[in-house]
N, C-alpha and C positions, 0 to 999 in steps of 0.2 A: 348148365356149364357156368361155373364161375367169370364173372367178367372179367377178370383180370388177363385169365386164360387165352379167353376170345380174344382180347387185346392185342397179347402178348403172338399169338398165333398169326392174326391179320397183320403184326409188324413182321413176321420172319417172311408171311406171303409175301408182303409186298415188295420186301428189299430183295427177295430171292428172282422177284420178276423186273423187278427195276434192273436186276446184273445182269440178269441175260437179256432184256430187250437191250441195255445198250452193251452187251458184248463184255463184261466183265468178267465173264468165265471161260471165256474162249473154247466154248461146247462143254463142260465139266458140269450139267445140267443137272448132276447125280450129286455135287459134292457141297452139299447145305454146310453153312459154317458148324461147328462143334460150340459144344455148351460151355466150356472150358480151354479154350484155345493154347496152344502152348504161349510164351511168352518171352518176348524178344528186346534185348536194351542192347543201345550203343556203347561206344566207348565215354567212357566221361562222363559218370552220372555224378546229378547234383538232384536235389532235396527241391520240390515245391514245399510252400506253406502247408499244403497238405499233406506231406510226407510221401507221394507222389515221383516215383522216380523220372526223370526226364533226361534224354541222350541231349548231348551236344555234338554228337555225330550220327548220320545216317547211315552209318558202313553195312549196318544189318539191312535195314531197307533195298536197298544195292544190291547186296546179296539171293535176298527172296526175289526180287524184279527178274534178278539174272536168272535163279531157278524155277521162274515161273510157279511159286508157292504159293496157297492163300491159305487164309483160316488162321491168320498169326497172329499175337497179342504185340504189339510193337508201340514204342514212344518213341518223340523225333520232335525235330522245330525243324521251321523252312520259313519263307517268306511270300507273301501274297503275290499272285503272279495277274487272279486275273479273279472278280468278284462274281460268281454265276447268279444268274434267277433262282429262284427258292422254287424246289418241284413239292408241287402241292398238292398232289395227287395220293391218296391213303395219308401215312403219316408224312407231317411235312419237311422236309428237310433243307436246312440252308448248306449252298453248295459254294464251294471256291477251291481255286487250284491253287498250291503251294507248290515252292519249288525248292529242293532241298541243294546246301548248299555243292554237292556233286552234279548240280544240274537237273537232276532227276526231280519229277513232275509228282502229284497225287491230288488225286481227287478227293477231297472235304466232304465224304457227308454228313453233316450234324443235324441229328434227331431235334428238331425245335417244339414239337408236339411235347418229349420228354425231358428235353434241358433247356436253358434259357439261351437267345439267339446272341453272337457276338452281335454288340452293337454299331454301327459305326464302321464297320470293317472296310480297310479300302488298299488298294494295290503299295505295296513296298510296308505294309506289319507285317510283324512277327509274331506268329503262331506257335505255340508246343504244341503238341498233342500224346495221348494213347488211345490204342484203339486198334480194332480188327485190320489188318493187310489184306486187301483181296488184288490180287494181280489181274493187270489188264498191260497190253501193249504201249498202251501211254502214256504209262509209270506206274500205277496201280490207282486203289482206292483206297482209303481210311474211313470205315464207319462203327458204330458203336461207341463213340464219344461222349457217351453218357452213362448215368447210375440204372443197372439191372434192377426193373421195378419187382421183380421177383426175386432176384438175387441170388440167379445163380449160373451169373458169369461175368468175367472180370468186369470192375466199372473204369468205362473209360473215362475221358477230358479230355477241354482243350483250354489252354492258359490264352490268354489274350492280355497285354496292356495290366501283368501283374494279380489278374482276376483267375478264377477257375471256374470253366462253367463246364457242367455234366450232369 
């Protein structure tokens, strides 16, 4: 079997056991993200240097929270609410919560094994991002903040301090 494969396989494991041990999918044990997720922008798109669409409202986000949706390709900014530990367990991921400006919470998981880690990151920056929506009661998550090493589903990002890492 191709290494890339095995890779690629032990990263949907892992993230798929990571949501449901801490309750990201609220029983939907059945519902793996899609290879191609549909894709979700705010109101007010403006251009990254990468040509990278990025909302300046979260109204879509809001929206999927209220309809309990995952599996969504969505871009947003928010502000650092609260820096987590890096869970290190299979691929590693740097975690932190944003808070978008509706109040509304999400969980940051950034692939650091696959993109390079924000540096520095500390409460009151400001974050973009794109990246999969996976809903959870406490505002959701955001994972897949990086380039598809196979490439074939959308790459996400997250902007930090004018940079792009994914």
């Amino acid at each position: 079997m191709n290494k890339n494969i095995v890779i690629v396989i032990l990263l949907i494991a892992l993230s798929v056991s990571w949501a449901y041990f801490f309750g990201l999918h609220q029983g939907k044990k059945d519902n793996l993200p899609p290879s191609n997720p549909p894709i979700v922008t705010g109101q007010g798109l403006s251009q990254t240097p990468q040509n990278k669409a990025v909302s300046n409202e979260n109204s879509d986000i809001e929206q999927l929270f209220k309809q309990q949706k995952s599996d969504v390709f969505v871009t947003g900014k928010g502000v650092v609410k609260k820096v987590l530990a890096d869970d290190n367990e299979g691929s590693r991921h740097q975690r932190f919560i944003l808070q978008l400006s509706n109040g509304q919470t999400l969980l940051i998981a950034h692939n650091i094994d696959l993109a390079e880690r924000l540096p520095n990151l500390q409460k009151g920056d400001e974050v973009s991002f794109a990246g999969d929506y996976v809903y959870n009661n406490k505002g959701g998550l955001i994972h897949w903040t990086h380039k598809d090493p196979r490439g074939q589903h959308k790459d996400g990002y997250l902007m930090y301090q004018g940079k792009i890492y994914q």
